[in-house]
GULUMNU-25689 format. One record per residue (C-alpha): residue in three letters; x, z, y. Coordinates in Angstrom, 2 decimals. Each point is the difference from the previous one (the first is absolute). Layout:
# GULUMNU-25689
[pt "Ala"; [X; Z; Y]]
...
This chain:
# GULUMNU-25689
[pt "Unk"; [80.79; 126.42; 124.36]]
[pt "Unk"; [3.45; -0.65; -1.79]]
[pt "Unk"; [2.72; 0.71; 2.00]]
[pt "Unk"; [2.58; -0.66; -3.00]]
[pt "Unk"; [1.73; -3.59; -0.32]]
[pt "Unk"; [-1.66; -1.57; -3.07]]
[pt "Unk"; [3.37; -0.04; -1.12]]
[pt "Unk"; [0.19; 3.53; -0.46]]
[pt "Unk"; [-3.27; -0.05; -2.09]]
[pt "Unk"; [1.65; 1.36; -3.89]]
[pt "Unk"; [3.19; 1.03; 1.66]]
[pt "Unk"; [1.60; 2.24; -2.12]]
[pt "Unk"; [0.03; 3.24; 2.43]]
[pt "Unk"; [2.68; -1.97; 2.32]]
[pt "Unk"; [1.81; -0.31; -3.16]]
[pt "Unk"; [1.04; 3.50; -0.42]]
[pt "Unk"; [2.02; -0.30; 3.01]]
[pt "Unk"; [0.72; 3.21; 0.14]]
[pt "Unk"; [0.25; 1.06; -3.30]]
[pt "Unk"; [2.84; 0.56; -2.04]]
[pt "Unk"; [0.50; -1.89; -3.51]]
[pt "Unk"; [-0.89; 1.81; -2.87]]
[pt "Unk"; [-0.18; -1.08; -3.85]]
[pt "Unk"; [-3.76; 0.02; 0.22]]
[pt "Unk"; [-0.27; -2.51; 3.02]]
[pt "Unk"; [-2.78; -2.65; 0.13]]
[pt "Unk"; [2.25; -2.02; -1.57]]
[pt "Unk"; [-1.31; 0.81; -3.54]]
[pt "Unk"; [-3.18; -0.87; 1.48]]
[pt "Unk"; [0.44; -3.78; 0.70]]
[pt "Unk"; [-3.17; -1.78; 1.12]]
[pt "Unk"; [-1.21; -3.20; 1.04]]
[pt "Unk"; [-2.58; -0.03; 3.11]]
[pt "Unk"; [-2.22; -3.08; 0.44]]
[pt "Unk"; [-3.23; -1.34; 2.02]]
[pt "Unk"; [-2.68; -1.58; -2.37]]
[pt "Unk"; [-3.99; -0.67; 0.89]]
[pt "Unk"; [-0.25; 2.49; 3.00]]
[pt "Unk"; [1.80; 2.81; -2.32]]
[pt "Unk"; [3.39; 1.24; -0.22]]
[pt "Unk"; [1.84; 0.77; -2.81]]
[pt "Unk"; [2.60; 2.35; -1.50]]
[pt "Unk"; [1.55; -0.68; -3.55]]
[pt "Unk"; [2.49; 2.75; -0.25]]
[pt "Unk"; [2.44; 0.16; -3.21]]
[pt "Unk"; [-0.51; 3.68; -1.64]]
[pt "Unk"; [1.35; -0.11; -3.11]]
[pt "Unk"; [0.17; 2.83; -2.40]]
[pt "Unk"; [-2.96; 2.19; 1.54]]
[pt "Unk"; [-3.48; 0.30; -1.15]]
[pt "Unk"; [-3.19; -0.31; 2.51]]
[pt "Unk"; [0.19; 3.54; 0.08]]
[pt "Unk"; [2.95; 0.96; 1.51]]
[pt "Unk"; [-1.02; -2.93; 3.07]]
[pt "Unk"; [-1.74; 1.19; 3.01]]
[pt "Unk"; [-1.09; -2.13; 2.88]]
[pt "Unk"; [-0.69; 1.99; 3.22]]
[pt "Unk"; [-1.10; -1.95; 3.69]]
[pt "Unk"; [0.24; 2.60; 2.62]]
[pt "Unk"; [0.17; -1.04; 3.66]]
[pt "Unk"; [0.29; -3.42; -0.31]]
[pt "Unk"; [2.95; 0.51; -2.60]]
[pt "Unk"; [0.03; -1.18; -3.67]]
[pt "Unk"; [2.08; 2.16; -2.07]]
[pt "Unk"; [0.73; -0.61; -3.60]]
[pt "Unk"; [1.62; 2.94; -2.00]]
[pt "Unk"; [1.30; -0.25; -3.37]]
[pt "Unk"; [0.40; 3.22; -2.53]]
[pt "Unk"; [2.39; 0.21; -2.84]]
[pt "Unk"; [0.64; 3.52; -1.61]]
[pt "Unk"; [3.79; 0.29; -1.34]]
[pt "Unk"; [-0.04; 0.44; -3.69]]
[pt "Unk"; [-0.86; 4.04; -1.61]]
[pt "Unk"; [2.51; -0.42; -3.07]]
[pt "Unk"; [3.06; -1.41; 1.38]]
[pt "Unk"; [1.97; 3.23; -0.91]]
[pt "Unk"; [0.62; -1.80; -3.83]]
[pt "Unk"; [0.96; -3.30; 1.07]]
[pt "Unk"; [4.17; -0.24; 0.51]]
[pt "Unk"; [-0.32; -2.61; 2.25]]
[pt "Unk"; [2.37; -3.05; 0.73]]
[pt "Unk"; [-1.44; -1.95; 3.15]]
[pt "Unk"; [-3.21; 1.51; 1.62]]
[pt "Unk"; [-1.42; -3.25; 2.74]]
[pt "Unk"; [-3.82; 0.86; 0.24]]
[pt "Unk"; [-0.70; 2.19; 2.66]]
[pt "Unk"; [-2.94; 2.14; 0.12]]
[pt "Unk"; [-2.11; 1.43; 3.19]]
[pt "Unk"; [-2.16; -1.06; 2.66]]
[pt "Unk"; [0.17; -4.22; 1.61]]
[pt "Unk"; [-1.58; -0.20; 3.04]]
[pt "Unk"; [-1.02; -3.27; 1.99]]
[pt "Unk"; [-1.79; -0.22; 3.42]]
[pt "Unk"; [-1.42; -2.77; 1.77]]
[pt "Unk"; [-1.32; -0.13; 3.25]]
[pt "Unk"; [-4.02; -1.90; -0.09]]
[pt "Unk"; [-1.23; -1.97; 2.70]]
[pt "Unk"; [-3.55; -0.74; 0.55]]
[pt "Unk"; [-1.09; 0.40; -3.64]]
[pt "Unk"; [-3.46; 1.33; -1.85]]
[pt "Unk"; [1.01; 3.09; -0.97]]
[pt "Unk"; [-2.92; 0.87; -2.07]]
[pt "Unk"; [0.50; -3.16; -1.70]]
[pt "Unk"; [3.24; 0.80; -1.51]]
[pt "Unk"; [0.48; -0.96; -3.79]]
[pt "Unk"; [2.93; 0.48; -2.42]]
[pt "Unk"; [0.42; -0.82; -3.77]]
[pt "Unk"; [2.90; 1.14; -2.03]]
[pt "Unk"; [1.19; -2.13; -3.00]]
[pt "Unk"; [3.15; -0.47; -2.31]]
[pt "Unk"; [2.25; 1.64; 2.67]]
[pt "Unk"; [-1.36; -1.23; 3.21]]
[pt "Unk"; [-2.40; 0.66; 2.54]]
[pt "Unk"; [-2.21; -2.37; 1.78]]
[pt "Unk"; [-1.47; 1.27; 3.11]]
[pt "Unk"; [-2.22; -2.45; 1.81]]
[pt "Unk"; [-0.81; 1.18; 3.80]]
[pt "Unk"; [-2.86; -1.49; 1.63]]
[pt "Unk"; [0.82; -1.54; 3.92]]
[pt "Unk"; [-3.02; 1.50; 2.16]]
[pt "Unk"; [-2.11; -2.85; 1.38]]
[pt "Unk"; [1.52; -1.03; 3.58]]
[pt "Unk"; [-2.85; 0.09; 2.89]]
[pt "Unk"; [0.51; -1.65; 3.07]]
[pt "Unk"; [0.40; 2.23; 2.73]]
[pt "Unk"; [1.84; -1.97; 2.84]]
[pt "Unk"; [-1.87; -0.22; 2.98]]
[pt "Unk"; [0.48; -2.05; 3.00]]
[pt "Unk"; [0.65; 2.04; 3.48]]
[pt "Unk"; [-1.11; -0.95; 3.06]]
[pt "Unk"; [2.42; 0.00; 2.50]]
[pt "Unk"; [-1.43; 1.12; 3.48]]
């Protein structure tokens, strides 16, 4: 049973509601969500890592993407003028409806990840009640 409005389905934890901004906010994880042949899918925009530093986790019905990138050793010898990349952890959550879980398949290429999330097969389970 699915008690959540099928618009909440890949909400993005109530949109951090309650979360303050930060510099690493899912922001720098833009994505594009979309329904296609009984699958969803995520294209999310991850420039600048490699595969490795990418984990996907699903833990109670939540998708979480995480992001690593370790802050440069040698920095000590640079005099720098402007310093704009940021390094640490991005973190993205999305709440899954009624999904294959086991299904789940991601590919990583040139900067961005494709995750495609199979819907679980809807079964009929209305029933008529007799009234008496």
């Amino acid at each position: 049973m699915n008690l959540i409005p099928r618009s909440f389905f890949f909400d993005d934890d109530f949109d951090d509601l309650f979360l303050p901004s930060s510099p690493m906010k899912r922001n720098d994880m833009k994505c594009d969500i979309y329904e296609k042949d009984n699958n969803y899918h995520i294209e999310m925009d991850i420039p600048g890592f490699d595969k490795e530093n990418v984990t996907i986790k699903v833990d109670d019905g939540r998708l979480t993407i995480k992001a690593t990138k370790e802050a440069e050793e040698n920095s000590n010898d640079k005099n720098y003028i402007r310093r704009e990349r940021t390094y640490g952890e991005y973190q993205r959550s999305f709440i899954l409806g009624d999904v294959d879980v086991d299904k789940i398949d991601a590919k990583f290429e040139k900067g961005m990840l494709m995750i495609t999330v199979p819907k679980k097969e809807k079964i009929d389970t209305s029933k008529v009640i007799e009234i008496k």
